[in-house]
DOLO-289665 format. One line per 8 residues: number of its first residue (from 1); their letters; for each residue z, y, x of C-alpha. Coordinates in Angstrom, 2 decimals, m for minus. Layout:
N
NUM> a> Z:Y:X; ...
This chain:
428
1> xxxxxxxx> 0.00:0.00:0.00; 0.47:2.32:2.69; m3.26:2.68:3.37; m4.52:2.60:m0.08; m5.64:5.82:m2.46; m3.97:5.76:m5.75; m6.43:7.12:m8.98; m5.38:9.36:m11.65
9> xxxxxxxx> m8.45:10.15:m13.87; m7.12:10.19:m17.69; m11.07:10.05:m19.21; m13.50:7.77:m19.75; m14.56:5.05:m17.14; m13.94:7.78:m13.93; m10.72:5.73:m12.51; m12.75:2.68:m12.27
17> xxxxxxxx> m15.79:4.30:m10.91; m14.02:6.27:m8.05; m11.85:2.78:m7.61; m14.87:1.08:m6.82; m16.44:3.66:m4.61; m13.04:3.63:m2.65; m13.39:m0.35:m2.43; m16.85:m0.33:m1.32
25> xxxxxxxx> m16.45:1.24:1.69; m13.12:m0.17:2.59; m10.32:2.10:1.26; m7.64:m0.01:m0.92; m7.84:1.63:m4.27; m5.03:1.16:m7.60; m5.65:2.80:m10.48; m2.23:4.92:m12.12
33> xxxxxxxx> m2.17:4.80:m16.05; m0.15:8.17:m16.02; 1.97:10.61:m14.21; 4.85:8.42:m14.27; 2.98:5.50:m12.94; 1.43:7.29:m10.14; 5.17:8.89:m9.30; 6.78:5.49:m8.90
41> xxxxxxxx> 3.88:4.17:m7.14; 4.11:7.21:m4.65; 7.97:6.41:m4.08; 6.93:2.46:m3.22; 4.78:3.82:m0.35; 0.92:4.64:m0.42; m1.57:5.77:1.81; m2.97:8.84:m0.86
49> xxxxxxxx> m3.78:10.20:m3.93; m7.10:10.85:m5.85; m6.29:12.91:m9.24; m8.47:14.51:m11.81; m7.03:18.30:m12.25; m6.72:17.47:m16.02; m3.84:15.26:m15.55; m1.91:17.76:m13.81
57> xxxxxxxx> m0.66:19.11:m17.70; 1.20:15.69:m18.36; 4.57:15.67:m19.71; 5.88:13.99:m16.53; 4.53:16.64:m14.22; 8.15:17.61:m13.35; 9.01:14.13:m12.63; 6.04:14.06:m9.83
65> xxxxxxxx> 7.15:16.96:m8.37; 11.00:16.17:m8.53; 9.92:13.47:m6.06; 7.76:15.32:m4.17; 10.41:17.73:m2.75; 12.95:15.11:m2.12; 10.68:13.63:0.74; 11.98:13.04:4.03
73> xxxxxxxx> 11.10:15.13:6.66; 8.30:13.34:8.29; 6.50:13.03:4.76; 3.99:14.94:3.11; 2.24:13.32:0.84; m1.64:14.38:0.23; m3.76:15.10:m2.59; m7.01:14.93:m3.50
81> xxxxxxxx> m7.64:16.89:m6.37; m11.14:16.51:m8.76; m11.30:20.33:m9.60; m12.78:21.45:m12.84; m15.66:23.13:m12.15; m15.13:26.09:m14.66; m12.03:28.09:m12.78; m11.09:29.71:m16.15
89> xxxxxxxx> m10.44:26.43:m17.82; m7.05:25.27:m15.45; m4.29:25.45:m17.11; m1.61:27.88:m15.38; 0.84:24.65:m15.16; m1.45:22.59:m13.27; m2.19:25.79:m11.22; 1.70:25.84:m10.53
97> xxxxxxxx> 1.81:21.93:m9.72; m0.98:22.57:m6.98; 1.22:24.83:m5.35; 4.35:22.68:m6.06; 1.83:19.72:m4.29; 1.49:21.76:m0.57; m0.72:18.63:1.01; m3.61:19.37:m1.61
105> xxxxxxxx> m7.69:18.89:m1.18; m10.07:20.39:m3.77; m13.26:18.69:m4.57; m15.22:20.96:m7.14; m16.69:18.57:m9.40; m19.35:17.92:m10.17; m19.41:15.92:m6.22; m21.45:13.84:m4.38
113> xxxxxxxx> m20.20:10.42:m3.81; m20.01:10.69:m0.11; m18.15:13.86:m0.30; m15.35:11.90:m2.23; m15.11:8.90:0.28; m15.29:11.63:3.13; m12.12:13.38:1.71; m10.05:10.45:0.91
121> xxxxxxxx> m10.45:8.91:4.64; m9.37:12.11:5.78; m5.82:12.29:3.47; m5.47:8.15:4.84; m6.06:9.43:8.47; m2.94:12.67:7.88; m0.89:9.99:6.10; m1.39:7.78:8.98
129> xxxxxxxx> m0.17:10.13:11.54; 3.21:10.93:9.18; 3.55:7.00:9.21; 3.40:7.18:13.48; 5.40:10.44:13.60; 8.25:8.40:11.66; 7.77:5.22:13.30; 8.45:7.51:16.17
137> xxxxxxxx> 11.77:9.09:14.61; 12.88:5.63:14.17; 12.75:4.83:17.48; 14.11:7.93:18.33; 17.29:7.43:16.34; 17.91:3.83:17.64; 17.47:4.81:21.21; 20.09:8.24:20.97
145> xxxxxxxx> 22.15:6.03:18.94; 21.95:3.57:21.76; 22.82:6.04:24.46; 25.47:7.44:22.56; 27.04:3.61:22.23; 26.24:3.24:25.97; 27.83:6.45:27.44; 30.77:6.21:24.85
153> xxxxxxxx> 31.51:2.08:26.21; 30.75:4.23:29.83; 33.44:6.74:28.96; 36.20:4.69:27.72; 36.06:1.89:30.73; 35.80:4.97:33.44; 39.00:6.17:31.20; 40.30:2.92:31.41
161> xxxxxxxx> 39.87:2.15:35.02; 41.24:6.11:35.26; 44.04:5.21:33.60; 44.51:1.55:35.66; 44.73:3.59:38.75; 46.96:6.15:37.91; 49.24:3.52:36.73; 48.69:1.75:40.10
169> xxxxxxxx> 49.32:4.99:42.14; 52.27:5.77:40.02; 53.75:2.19:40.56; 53.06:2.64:44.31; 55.03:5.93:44.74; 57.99:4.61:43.44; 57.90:1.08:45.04; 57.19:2.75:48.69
177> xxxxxxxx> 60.05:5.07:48.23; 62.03:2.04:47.39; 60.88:0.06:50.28; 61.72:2.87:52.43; 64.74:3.41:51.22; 65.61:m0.65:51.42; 63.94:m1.12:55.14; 66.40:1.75:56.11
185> xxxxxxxx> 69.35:m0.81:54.75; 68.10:m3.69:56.26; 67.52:m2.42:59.91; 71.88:m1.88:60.36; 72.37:m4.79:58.82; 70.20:m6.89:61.19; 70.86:m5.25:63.88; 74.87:m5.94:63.32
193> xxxxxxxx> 74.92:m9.43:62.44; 72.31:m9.85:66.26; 75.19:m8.26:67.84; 77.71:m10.61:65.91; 75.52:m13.79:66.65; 75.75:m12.41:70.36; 79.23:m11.96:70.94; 80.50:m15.31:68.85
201> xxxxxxxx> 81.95:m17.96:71.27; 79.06:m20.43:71.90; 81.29:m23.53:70.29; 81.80:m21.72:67.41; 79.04:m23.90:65.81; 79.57:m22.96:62.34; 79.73:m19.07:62.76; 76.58:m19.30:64.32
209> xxxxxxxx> 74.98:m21.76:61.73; 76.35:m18.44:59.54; 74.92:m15.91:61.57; 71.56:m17.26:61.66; 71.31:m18.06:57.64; 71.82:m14.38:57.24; 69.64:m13.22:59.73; 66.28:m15.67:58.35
217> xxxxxxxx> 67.41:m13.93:54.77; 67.40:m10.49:55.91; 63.62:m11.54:58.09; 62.73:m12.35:54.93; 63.99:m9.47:53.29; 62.08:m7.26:55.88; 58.54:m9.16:55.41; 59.40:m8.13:51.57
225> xxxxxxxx> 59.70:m5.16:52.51; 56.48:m4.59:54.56; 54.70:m6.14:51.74; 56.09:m3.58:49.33; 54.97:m0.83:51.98; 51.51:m2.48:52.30; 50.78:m2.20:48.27; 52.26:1.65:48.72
233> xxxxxxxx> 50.06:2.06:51.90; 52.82:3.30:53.69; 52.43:0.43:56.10; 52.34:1.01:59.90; 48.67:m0.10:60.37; 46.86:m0.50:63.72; 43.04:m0.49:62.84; 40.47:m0.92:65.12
241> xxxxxxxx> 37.40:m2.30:65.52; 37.38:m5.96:64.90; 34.87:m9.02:65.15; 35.90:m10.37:61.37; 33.51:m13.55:62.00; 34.94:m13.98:64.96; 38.70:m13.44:63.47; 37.46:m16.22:60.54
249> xxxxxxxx> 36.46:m18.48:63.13; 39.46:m17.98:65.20; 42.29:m18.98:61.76; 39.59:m21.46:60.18; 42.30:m24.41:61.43; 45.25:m22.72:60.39; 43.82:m22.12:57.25; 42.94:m26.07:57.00
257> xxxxxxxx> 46.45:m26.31:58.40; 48.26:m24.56:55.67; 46.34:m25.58:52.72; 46.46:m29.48:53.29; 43.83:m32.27:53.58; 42.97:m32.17:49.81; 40.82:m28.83:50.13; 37.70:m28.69:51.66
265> xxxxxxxx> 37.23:m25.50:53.61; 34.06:m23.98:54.43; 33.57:m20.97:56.53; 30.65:m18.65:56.54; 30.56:m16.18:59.19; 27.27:m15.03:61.04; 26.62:m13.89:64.15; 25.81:m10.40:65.35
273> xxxxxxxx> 28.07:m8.30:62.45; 28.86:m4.95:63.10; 32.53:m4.72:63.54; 35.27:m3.34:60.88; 37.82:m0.93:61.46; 41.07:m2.75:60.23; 44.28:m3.94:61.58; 43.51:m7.33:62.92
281> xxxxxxxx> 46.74:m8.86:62.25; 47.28:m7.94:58.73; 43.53:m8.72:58.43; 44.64:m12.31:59.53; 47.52:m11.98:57.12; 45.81:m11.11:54.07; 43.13:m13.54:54.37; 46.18:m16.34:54.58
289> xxxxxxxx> 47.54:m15.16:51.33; 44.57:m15.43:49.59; 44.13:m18.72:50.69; 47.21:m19.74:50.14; 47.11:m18.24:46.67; 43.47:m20.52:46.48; 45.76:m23.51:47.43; 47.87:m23.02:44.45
297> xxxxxxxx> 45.32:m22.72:42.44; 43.99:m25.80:42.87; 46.58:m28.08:42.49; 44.56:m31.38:42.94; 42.40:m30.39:45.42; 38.78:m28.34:45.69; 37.00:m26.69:47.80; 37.68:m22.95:49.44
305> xxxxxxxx> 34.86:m21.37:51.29; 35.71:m17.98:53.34; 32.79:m15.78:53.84; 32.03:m12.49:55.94; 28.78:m10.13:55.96; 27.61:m7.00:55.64; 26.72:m5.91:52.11; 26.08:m2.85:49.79
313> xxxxxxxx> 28.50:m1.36:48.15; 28.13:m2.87:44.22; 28.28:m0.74:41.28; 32.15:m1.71:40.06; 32.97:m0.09:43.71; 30.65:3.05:43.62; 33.45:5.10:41.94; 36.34:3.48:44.53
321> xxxxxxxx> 34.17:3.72:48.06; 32.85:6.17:50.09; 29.41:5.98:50.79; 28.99:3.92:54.00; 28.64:0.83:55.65; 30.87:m2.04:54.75; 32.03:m5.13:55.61; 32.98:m8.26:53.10
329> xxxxxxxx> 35.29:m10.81:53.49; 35.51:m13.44:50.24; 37.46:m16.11:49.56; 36.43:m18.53:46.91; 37.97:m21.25:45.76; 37.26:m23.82:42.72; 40.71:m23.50:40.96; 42.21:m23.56:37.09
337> xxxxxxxx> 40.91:m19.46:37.41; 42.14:m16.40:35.48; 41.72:m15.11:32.15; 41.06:m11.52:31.63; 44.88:m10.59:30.83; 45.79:m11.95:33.74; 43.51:m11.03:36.17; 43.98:m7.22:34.92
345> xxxxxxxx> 47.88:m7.66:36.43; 46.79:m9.71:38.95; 47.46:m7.26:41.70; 50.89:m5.60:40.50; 53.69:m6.08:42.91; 56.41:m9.20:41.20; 53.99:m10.12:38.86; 53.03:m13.82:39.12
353> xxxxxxxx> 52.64:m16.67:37.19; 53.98:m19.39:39.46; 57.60:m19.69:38.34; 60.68:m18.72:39.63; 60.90:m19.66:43.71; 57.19:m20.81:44.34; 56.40:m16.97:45.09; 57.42:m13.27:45.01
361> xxxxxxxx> 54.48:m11.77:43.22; 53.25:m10.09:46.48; 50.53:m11.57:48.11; 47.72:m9.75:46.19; 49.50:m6.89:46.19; 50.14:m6.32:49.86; 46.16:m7.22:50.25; 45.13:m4.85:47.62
369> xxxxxxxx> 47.02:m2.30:49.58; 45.85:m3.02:53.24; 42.14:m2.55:51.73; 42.92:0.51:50.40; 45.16:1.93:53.62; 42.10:1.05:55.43; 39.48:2.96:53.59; 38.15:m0.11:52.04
377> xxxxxxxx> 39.34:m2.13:48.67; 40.03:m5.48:47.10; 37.74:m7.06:43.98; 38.79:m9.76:41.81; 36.66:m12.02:40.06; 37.91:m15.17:38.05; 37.34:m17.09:35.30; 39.48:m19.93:33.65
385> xxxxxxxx> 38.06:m23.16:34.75; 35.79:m22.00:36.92; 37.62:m20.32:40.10; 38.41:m16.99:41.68; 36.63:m15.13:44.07; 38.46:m12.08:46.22; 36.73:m9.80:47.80; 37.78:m7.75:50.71
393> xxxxxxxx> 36.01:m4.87:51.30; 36.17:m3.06:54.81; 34.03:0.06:56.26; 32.25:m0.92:59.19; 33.38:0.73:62.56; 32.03:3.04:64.67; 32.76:1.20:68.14; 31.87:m2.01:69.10
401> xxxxxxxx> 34.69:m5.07:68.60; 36.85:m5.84:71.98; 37.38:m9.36:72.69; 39.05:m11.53:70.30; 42.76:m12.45:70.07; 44.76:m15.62:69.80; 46.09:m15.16:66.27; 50.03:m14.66:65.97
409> xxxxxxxx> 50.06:m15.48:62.49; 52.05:m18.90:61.52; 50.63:m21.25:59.29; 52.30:m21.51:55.88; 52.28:m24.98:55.45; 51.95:m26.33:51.84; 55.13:m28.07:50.87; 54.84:m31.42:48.82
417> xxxxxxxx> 53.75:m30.92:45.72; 52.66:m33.28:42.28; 49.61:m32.56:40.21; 50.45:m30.63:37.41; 48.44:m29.03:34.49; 49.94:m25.81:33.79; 47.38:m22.74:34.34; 48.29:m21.97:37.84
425> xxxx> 47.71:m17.99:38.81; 47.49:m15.76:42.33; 49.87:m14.39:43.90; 52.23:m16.06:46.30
């Protein structure tokens, strides 16, 4: 219907006449028995219409052009109009309704056949164009209202991630003034019960089994501590250039060491890298917890596979790096995996999943704060059943790596343990 000419001719055989014309030479045609019909059929969608000026004086004239002016804005329906050729017979309503029409051809009758087919293509090929200027608008619509959904999902995760960070910066202040505050306990206290362990008689076997209980509880205290200051990057770093490949290499048996013969552990670390600025031995450190933290993970065994190269900077990380060179350490393992709840806590310092005594809740955190210390950052990945992947990302130096050193780090050997099915998290 939207390409065909709808006829209006109240006398004799006209309608069927011009109908057949129309069909001849390919124009759709449908006759209209009256105003009325010729209104609805207009509202149903057609392509144009062909009306004698006679039946302009109908009673539903006002009907027509009711529905006329409530078109949309891309429409404007045309006219052809059979004009009677005496002027001083049109009626002054259907002289009104012409006006009231706006898209309106006259054809003085009588006219020559051609003339008519000639007019009608011409109000089919301005309909045409309203139908591709709307098509148009549609598409118009749908996009904005696509870019509107877009930048409005854009808005509220960079408000989100806003919001994540403030919360993580505001949680950092007050756990590095705590830490502070606590390491400046701790360093009296150890230092007094050394000096007690040092001037108790050597046969006094059970003062000194004393002595030294307190003394591994307050070490342990003080690695607690410089955890705590790592997440508040108030840590006493000492970056430098560093061969990570080499520094993977160098802990790939302690690693096997700590995590036990049930993991297989794969490490990926070319050649010929450019070296990262970082602290070597919290480097070492952090790349222990998160295999340890794999190790838990995967409670009846998997595989782990530690990986270092040079990489863009992805689009998550655009808002959180400078622009640079970088360097990426991962460690991925094949374990029970995060859900989303989770893994949006995952690097908050004392929050863990493990239970109470199989870990303090710091491991990611002191990571997470090493990467950012150094200029760099950490990225989680995980899904349940599937596995977690962490991401370490460090800028690339400016000086080449010095020659590697013999690790100091201890392995953190994995105590007996039973399969068991509960949903095992990070974060030792």
């Amino acid at each position: 219907m939207d390409e065909a000419v709808l006829i209006l001719t109240p006398h004799g055989r006209d309608a069927a006449v011009a109908a057949d014309l129309l069909k001849r030479h390919g124009i759709p045609a449908f006759i209209c028995e009256h105003l009325g019909a010729l209104s609805a059929a207009i509202e149903r969608g057609a392509g144009a219409a062909l009306v004698a000026e006679e039946a302009l004086a109908g009673a539903d004239l006002d009907l027509l052009t009711a529905r006329l002016e409530q078109q949309p804005p891309w429409s404007d329906f045309p006219f052809v109009v059979l004009a009677n050729g005496h002027k001083g017979m049109r009626s002054t309503r259907a002289f009104e309704t012409l006006d009231r029409m706006r898209n309106v051809v006259l054809l003085e009758r009588p006219l020559h056949a051609e003339s008519m087919v000639r007019a009608a293509r011409s109000a089919l090929n301005a309909r045409r164009r309203q139908y591709e200027a709307r098509d148009v608008l549609a598409r118009s619509r749908e996009e904005l209202e696509r870019l509107v959904m877009e930048r409005t999902r854009e808005r509220e995760e960079a408000l989100a991630q806003l919001h994540e960070a403030q919360k993580l910066e505001t949680i950092g202040q007050l756990t590095g003034g705590v830490a502070h505050d606590f390491n400046n306990l701790l360093t009296p206290v150890m230092g007094n019960l050394d000096l007690l362990r040092r001037r108790l008689p050597g046969d006094d076997v059970k003062s000194q089994r004393l002595v030294e209980n307190a003394l591994q509880a307050t070490s342990r205290a003080a690695t607690l501590v410089q955890r705590l200051l790592a997440f508040a990057r108030r840590q006493d770093l000492q970056p430098k250039a560093v061969d990570v490949s080499g520094l993977l290499a160098g802990i790939e048996d302690l690693v096997s060491r700590s995590i036990g013969p049930t993991i297989a552990v794969t490490v990926q670390s070319p050649a010929n890298l450019p070296a990262a600025r970082v602290d070597p031995s919290q480097l070492e450190l952090a790349i222990l917890n998160l295999a340890i933290n794999a190790r838990d993970a995967m409670p009846r065994g998997g595989s782990l596979v530690m990986e270092v190269g040079q990489q863009s900077i992805p689009p998550a990380l655009r808002d959180t790096l400078r622009a640079g060179d970088y360097i990426c350490v991962s460690v991925a393992d094949t374990g029970v995996g995060m859900d989303a709840a989770t893994l949006k806590r995952a690097i908050e310092p004392f929050f863990s999943t493990k239970g109470v005594g199989k870990g303090t809740g710091l491991g990611l955190s002191m990571v997470h704060g090493l990467a950012a210390q150094s200029g760099g950052a950490l990225q989680l990945s995980s899904q349940p059943g599937v596995g977690t992947r962490a991401e370490l990302w460090l800028p690339v130096a400016d000086e080449q790596a010095a020659a590697s050193e013999q690790t100091q780090v201890e392995a953190i050997m994995a105590p007996a343990r039973r399969p068991c099915s509960s949903s095992t998290t990070r974060n030792s």
